[in-house]
Chimera marker file (.cmm) of the C-alpha trace (Angstrom):
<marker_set name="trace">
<marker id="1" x="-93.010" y="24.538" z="39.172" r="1" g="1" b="0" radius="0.5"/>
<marker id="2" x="-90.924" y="27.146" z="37.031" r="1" g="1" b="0" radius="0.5"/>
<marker id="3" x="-92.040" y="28.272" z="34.209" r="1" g="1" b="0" radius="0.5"/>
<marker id="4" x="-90.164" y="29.079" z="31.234" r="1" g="1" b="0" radius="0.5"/>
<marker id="5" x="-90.704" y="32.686" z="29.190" r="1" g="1" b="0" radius="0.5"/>
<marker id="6" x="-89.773" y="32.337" z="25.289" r="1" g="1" b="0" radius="0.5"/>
<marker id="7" x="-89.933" y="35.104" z="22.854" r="1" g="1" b="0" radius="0.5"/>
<marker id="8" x="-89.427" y="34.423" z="19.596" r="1" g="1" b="0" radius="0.5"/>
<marker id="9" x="-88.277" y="36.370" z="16.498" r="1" g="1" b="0" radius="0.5"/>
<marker id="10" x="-87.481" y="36.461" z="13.107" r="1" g="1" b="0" radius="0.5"/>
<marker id="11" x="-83.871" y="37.165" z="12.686" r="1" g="1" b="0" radius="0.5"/>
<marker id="12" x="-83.516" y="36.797" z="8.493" r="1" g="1" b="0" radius="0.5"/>
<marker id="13" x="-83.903" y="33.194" z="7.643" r="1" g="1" b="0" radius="0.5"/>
<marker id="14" x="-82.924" y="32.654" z="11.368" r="1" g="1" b="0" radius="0.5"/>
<marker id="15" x="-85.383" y="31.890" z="14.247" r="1" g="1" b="0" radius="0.5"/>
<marker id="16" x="-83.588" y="33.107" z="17.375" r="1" g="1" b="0" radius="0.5"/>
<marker id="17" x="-84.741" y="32.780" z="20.895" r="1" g="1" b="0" radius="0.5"/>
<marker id="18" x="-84.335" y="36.039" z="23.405" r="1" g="1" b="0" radius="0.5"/>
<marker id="19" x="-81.853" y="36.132" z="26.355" r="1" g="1" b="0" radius="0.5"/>
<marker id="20" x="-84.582" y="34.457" z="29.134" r="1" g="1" b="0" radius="0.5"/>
<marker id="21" x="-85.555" y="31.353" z="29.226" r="1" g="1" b="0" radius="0.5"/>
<marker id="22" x="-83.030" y="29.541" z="26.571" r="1" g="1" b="0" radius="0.5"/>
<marker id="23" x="-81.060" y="26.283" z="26.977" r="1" g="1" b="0" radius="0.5"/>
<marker id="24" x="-77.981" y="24.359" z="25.531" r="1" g="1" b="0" radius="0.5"/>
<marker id="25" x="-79.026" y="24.053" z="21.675" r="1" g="1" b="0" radius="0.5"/>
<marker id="26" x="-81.319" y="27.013" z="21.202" r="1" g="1" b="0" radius="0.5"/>
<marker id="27" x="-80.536" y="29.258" z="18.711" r="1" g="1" b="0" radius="0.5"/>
<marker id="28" x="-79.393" y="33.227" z="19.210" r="1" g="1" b="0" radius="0.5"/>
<marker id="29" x="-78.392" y="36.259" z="18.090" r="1" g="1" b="0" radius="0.5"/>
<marker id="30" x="-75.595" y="38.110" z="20.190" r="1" g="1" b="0" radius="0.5"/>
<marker id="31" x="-73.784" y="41.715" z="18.530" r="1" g="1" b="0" radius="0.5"/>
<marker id="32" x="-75.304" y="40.718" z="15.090" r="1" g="1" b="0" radius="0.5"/>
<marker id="33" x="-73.465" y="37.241" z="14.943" r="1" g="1" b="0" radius="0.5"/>
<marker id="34" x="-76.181" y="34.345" z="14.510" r="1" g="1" b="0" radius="0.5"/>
<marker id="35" x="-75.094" y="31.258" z="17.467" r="1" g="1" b="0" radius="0.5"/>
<marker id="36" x="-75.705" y="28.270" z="19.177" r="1" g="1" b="0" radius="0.5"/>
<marker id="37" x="-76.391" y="28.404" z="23.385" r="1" g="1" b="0" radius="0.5"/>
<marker id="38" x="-73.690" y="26.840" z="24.466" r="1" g="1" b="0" radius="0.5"/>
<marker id="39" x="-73.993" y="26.973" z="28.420" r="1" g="1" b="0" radius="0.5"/>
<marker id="40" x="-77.127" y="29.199" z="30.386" r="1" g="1" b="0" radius="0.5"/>
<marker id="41" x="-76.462" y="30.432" z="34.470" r="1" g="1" b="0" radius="0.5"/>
<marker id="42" x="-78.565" y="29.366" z="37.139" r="1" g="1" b="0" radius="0.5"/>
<marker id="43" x="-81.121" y="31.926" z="35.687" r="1" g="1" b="0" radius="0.5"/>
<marker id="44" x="-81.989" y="30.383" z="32.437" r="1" g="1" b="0" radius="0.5"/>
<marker id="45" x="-79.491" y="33.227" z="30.703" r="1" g="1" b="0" radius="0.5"/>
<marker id="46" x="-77.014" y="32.310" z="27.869" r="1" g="1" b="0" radius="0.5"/>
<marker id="47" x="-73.607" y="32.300" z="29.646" r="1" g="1" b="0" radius="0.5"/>
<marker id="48" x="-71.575" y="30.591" z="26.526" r="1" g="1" b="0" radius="0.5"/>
<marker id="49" x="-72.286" y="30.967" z="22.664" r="1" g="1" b="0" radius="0.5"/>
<marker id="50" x="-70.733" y="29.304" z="19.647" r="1" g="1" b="0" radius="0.5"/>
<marker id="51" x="-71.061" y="30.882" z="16.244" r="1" g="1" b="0" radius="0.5"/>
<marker id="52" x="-72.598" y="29.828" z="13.843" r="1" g="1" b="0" radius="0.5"/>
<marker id="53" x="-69.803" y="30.472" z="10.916" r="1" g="1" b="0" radius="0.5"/>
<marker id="54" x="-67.026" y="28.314" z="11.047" r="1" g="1" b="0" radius="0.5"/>
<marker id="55" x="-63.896" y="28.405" z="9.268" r="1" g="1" b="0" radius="0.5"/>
<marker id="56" x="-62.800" y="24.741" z="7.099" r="1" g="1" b="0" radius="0.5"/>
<marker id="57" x="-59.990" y="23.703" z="6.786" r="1" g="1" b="0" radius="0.5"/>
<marker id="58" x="-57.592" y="25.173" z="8.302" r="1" g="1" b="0" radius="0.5"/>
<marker id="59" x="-54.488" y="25.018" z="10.675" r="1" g="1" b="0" radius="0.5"/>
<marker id="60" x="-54.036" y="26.447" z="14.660" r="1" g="1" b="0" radius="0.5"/>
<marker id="61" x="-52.350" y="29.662" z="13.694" r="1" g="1" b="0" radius="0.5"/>
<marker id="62" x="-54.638" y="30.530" z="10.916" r="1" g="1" b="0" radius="0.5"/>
<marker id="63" x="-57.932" y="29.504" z="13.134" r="1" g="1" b="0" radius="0.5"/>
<marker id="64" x="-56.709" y="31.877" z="15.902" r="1" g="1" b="0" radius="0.5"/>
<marker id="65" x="-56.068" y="34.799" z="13.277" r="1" g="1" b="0" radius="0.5"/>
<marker id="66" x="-59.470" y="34.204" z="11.765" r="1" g="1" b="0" radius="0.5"/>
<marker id="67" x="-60.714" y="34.216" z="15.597" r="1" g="1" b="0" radius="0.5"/>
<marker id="68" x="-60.120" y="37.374" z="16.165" r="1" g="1" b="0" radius="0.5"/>
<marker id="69" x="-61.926" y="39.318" z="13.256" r="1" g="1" b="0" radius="0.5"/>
<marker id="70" x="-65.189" y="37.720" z="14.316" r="1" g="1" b="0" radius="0.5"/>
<marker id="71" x="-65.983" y="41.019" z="16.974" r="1" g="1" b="0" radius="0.5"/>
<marker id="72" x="-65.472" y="42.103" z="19.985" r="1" g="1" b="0" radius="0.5"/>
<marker id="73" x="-65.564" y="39.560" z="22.956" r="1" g="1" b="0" radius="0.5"/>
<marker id="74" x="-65.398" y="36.571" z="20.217" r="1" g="1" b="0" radius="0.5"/>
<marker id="75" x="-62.628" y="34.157" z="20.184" r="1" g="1" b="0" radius="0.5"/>
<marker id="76" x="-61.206" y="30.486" z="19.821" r="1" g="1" b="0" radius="0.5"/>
<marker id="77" x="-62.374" y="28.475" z="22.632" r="1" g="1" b="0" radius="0.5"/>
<marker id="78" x="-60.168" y="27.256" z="25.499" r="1" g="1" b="0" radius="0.5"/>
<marker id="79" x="-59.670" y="23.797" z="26.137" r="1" g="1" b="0" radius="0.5"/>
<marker id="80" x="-62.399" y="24.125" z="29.234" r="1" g="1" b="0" radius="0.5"/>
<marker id="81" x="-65.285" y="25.987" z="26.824" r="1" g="1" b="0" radius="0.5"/>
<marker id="82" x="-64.659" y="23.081" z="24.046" r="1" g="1" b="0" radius="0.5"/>
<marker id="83" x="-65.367" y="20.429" z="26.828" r="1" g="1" b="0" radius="0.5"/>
<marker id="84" x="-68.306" y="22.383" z="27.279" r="1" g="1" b="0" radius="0.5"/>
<marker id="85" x="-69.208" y="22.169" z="23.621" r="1" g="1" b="0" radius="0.5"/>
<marker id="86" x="-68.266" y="18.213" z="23.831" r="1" g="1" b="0" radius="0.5"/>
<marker id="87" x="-70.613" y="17.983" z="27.123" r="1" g="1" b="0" radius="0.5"/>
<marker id="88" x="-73.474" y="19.413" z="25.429" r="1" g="1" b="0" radius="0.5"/>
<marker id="89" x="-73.136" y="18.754" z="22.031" r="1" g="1" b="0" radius="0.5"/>
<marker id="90" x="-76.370" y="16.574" z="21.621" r="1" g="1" b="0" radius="0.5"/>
<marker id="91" x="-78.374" y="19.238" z="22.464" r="1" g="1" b="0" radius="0.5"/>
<marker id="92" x="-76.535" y="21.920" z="20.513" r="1" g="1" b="0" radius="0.5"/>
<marker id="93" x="-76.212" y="19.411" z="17.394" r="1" g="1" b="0" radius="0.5"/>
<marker id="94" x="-79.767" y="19.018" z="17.996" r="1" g="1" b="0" radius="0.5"/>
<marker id="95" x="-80.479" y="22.998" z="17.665" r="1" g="1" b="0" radius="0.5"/>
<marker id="96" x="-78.255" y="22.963" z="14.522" r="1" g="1" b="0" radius="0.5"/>
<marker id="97" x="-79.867" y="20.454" z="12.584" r="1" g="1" b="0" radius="0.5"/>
<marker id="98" x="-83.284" y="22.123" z="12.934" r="1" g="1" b="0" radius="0.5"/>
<marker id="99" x="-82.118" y="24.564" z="11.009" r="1" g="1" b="0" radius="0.5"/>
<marker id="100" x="-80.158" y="22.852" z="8.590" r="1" g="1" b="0" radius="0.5"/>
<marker id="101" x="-76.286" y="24.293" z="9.869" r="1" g="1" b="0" radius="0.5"/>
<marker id="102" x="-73.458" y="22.062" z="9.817" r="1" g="1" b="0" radius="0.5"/>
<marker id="103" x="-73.262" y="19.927" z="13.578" r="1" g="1" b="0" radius="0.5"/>
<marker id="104" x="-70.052" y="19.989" z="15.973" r="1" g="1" b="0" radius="0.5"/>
<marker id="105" x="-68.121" y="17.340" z="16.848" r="1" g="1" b="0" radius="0.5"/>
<marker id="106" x="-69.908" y="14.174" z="14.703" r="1" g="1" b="0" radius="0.5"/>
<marker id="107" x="-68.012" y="11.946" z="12.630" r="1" g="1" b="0" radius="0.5"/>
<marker id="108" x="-64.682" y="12.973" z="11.998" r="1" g="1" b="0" radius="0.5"/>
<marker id="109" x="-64.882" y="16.436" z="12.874" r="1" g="1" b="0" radius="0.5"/>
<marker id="110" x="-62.240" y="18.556" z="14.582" r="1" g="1" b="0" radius="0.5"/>
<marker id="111" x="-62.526" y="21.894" z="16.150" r="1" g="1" b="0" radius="0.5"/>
<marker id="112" x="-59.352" y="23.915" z="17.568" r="1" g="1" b="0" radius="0.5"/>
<marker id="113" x="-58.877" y="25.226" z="20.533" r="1" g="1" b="0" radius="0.5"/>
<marker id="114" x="-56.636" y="28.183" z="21.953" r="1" g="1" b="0" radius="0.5"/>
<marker id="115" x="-55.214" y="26.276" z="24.729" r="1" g="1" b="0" radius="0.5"/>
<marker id="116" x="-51.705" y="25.135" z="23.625" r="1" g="1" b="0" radius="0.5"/>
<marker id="117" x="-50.025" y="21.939" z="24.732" r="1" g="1" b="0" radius="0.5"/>
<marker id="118" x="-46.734" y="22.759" z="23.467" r="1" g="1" b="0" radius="0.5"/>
<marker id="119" x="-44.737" y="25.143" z="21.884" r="1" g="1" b="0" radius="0.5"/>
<marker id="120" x="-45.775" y="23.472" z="18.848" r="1" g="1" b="0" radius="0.5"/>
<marker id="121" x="-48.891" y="22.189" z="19.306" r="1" g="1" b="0" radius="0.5"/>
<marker id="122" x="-52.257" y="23.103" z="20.465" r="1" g="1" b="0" radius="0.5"/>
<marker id="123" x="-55.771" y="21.359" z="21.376" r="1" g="1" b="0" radius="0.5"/>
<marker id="124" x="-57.986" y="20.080" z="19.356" r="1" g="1" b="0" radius="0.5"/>
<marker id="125" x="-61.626" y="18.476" z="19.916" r="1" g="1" b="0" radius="0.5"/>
<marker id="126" x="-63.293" y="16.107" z="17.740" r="1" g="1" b="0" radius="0.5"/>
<marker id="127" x="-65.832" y="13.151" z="18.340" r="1" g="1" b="0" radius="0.5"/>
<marker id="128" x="-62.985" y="10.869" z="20.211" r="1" g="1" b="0" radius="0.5"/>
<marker id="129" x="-62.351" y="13.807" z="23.049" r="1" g="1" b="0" radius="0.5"/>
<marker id="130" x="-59.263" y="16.544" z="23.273" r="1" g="1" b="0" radius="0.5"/>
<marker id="131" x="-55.718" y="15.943" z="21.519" r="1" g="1" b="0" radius="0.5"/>
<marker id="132" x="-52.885" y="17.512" z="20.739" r="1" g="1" b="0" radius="0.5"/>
<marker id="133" x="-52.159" y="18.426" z="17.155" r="1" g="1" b="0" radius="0.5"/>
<marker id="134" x="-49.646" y="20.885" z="14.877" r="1" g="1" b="0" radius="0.5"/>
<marker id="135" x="-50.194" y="24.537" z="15.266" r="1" g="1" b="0" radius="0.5"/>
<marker id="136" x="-49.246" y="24.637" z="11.297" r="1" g="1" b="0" radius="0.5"/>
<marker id="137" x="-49.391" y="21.523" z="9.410" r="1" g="1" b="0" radius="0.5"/>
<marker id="138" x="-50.858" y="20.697" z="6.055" r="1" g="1" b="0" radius="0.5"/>
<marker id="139" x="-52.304" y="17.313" z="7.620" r="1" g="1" b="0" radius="0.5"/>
<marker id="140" x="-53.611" y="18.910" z="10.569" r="1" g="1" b="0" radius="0.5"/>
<marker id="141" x="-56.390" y="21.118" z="8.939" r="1" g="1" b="0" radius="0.5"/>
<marker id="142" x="-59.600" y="21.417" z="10.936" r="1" g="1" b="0" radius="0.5"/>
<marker id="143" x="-62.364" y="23.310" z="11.544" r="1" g="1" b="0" radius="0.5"/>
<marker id="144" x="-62.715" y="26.831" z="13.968" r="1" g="1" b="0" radius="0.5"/>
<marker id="145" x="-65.194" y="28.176" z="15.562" r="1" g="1" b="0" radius="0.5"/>
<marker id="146" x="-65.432" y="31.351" z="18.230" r="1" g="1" b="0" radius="0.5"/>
<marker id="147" x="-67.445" y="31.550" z="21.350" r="1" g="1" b="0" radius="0.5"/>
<marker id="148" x="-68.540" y="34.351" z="23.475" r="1" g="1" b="0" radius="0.5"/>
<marker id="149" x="-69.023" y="34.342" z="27.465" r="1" g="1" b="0" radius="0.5"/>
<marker id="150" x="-72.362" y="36.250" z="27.836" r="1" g="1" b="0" radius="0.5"/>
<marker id="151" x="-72.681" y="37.939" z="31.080" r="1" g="1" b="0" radius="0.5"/>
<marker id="152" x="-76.594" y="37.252" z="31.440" r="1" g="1" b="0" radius="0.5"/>
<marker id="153" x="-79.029" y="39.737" z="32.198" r="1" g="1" b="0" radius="0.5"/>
<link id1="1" id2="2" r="1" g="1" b="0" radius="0.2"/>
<link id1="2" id2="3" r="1" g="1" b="0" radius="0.2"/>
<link id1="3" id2="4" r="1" g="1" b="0" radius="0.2"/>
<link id1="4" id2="5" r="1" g="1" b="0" radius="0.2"/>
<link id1="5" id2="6" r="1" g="1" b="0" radius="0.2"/>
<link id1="6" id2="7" r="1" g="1" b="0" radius="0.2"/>
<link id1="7" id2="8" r="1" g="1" b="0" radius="0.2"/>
<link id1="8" id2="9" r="1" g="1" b="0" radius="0.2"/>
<link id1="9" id2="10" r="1" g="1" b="0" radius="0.2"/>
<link id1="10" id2="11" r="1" g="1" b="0" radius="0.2"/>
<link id1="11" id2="12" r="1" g="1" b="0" radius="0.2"/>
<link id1="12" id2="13" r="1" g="1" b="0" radius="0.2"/>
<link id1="13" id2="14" r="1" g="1" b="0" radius="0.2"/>
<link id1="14" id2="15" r="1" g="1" b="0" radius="0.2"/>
<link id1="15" id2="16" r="1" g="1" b="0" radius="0.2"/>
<link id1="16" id2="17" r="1" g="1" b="0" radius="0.2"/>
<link id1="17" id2="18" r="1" g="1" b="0" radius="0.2"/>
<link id1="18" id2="19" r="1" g="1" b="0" radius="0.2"/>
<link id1="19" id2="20" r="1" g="1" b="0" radius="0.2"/>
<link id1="20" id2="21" r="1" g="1" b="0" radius="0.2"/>
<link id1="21" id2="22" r="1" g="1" b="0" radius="0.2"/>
<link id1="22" id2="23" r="1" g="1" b="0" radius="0.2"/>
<link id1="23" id2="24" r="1" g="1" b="0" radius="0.2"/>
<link id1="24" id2="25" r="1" g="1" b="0" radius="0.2"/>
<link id1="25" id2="26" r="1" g="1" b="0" radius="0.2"/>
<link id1="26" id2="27" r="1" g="1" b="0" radius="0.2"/>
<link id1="27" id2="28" r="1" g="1" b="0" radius="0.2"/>
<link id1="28" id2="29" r="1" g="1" b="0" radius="0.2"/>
<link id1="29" id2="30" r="1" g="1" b="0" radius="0.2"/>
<link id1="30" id2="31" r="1" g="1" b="0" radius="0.2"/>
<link id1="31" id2="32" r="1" g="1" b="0" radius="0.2"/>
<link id1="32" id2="33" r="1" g="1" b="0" radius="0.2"/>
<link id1="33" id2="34" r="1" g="1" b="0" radius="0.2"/>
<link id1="34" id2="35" r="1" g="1" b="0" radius="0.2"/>
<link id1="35" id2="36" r="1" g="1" b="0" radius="0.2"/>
<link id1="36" id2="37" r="1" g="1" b="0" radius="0.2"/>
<link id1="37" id2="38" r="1" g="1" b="0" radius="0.2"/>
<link id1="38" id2="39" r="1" g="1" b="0" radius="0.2"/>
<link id1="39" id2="40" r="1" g="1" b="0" radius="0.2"/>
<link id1="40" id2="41" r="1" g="1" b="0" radius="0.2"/>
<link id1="41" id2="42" r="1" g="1" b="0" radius="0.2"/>
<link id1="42" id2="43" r="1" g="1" b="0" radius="0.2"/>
<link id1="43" id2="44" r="1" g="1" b="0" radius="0.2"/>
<link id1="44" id2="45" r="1" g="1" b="0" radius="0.2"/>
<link id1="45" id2="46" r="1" g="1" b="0" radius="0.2"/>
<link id1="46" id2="47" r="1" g="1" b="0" radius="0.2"/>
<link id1="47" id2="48" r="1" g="1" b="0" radius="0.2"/>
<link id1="48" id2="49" r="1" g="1" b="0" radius="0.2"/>
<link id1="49" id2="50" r="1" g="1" b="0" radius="0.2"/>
<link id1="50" id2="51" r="1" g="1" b="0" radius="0.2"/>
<link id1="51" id2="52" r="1" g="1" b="0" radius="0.2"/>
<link id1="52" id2="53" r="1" g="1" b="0" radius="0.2"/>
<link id1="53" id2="54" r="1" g="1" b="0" radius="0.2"/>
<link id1="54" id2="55" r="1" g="1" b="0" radius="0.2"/>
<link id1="55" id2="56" r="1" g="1" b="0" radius="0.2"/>
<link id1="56" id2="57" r="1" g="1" b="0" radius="0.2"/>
<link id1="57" id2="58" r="1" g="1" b="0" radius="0.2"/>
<link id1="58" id2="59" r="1" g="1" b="0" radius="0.2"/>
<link id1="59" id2="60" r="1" g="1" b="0" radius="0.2"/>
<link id1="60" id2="61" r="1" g="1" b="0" radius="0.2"/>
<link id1="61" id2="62" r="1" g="1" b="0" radius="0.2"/>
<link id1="62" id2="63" r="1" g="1" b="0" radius="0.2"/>
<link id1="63" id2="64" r="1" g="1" b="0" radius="0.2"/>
<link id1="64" id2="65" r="1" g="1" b="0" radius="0.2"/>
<link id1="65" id2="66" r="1" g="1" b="0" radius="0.2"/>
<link id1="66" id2="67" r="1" g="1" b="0" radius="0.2"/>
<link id1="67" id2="68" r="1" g="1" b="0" radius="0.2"/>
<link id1="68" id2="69" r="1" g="1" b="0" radius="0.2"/>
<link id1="69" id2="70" r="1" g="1" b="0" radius="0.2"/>
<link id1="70" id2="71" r="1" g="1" b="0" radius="0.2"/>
<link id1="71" id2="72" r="1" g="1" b="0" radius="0.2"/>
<link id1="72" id2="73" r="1" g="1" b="0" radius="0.2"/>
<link id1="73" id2="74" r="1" g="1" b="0" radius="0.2"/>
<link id1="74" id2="75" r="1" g="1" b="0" radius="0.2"/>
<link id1="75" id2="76" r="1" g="1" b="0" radius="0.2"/>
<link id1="76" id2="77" r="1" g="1" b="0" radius="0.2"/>
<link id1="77" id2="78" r="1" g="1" b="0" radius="0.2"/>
<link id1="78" id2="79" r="1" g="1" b="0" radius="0.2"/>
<link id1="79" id2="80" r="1" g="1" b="0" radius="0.2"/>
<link id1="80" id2="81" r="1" g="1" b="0" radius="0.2"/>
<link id1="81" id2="82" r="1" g="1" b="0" radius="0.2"/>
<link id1="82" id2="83" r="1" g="1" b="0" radius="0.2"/>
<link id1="83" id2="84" r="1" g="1" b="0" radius="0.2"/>
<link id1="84" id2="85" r="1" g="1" b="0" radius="0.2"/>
<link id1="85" id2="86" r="1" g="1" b="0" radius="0.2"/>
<link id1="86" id2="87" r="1" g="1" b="0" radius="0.2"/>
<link id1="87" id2="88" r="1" g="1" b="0" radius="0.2"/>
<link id1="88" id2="89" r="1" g="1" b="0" radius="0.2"/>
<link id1="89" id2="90" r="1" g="1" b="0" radius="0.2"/>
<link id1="90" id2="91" r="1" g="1" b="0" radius="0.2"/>
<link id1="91" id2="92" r="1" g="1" b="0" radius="0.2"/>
<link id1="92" id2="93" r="1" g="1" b="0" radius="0.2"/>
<link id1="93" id2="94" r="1" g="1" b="0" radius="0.2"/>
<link id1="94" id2="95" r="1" g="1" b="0" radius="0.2"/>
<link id1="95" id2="96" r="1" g="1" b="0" radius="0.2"/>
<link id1="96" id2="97" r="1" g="1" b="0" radius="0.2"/>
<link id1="97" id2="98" r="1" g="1" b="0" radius="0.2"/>
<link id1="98" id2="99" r="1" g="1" b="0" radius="0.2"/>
<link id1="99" id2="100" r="1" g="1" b="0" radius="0.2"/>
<link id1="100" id2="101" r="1" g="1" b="0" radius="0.2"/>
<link id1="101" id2="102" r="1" g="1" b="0" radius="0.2"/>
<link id1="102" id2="103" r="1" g="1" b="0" radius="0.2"/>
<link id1="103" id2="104" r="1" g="1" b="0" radius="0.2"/>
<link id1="104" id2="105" r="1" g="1" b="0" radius="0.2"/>
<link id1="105" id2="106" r="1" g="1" b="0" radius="0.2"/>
<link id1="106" id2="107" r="1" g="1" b="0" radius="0.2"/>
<link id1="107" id2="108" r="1" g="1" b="0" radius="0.2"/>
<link id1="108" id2="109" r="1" g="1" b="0" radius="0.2"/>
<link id1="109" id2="110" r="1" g="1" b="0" radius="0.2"/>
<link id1="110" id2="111" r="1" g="1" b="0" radius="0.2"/>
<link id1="111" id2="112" r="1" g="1" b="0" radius="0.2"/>
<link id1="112" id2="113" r="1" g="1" b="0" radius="0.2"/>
<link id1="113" id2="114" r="1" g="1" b="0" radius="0.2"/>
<link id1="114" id2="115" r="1" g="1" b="0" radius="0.2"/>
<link id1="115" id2="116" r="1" g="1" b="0" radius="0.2"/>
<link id1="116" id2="117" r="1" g="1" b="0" radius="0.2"/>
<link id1="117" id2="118" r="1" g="1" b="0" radius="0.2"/>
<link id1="118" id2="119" r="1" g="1" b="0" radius="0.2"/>
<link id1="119" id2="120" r="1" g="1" b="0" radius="0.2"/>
<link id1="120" id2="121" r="1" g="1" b="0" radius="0.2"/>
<link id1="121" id2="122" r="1" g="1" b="0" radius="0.2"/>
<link id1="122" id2="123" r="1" g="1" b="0" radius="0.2"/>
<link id1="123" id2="124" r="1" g="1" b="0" radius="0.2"/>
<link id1="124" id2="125" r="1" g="1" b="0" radius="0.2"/>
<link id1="125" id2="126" r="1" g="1" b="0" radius="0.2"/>
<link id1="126" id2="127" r="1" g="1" b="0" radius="0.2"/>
<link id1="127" id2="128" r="1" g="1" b="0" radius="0.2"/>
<link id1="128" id2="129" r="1" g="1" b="0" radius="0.2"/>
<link id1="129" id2="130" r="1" g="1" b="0" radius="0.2"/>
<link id1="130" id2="131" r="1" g="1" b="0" radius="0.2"/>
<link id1="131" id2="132" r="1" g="1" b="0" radius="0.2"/>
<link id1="132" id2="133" r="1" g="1" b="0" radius="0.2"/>
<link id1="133" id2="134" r="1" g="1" b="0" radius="0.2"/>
<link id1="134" id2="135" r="1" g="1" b="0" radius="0.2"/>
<link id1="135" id2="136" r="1" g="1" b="0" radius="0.2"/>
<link id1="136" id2="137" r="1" g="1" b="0" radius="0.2"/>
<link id1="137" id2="138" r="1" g="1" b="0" radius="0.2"/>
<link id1="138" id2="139" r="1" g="1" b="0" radius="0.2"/>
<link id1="139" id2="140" r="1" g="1" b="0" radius="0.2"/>
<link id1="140" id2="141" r="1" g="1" b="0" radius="0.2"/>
<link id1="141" id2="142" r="1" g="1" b="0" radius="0.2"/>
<link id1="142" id2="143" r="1" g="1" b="0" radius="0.2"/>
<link id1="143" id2="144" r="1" g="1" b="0" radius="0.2"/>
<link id1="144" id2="145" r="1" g="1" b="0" radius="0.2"/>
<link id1="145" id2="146" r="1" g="1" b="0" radius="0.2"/>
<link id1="146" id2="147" r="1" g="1" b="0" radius="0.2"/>
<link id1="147" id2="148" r="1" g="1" b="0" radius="0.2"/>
<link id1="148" id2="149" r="1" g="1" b="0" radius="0.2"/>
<link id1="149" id2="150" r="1" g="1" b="0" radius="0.2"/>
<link id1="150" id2="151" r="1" g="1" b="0" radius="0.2"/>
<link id1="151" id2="152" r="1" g="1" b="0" radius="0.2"/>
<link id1="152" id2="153" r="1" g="1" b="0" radius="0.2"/>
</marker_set>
């Protein structure tokens, strides 16, 4: 039987779980930005994180510039990490609902990706799977988020 370590702490209005013992949904702190657990390793450690912040509203190019001011490590996800998102995202909407923060990939939500699939177009993920939209294009405004690969304890 395997027993599973939690320590819990008060992170502002946030409750955050530490890096052992955490699963897809939980939610974290990593460098100071508040996230969802994404993916853990064989070991129970966070391996993928999603913030928390999102950007609204907004096309490729812009999403991939706002990407990159998050910190170090933090970017747009690849095609791959965003089926990870999709894969999981019961339990990570499930995490973001207990604390009241807006759910990925419900309704008619669309995230971007950083994987292009043209020259003019890149990924994006919403509830209906992966498709390829505008980089810029007023009637291709989504939503953005970063993740961060965590290299476990």
């Amino acid at each position: 039987m395997k027993f599973k370590i939690i320590y819990y702490f008060l992170i502002g209005s946030l409750l955050a779980v530490s890096c052992r013992g955490t699963e897809p949904g939980d939610l974290y702190k990593c460098d100071g930005v508040k996230c969802v657990v994404v993916t853990v390793d064989g070991n129970g450690n966070p391996s993928l994180v999603m913030s928390l912040d999102e950007a609204v509203n907004i096309d490729a190019d812009s999403a991939l510039l706002w990407s990159t001011q998050v910190g170090d490590g933090w970017h747009l996800p690849s095609k791959a990490e965003m089926e990870l998102v999709k894969k999981n995202k019961s339990m990570i909407n499930r995490g973001l609902e207990y604390k009241k923060m807006p759910v990925v990939l419900r309704n008619n939500t669309y995230y971007w990706t950083s994987t292009p699939c043209s020259e003019t177009h890149v990924y994006a993920c919403g509830p209906d799977g992966l498709r390829c939209y505008f980089r810029t294009n007023a009637s291709h405004c989504y939503r953005a988020r970063t993740v961060k690969v965590i290299n476990g304890d």
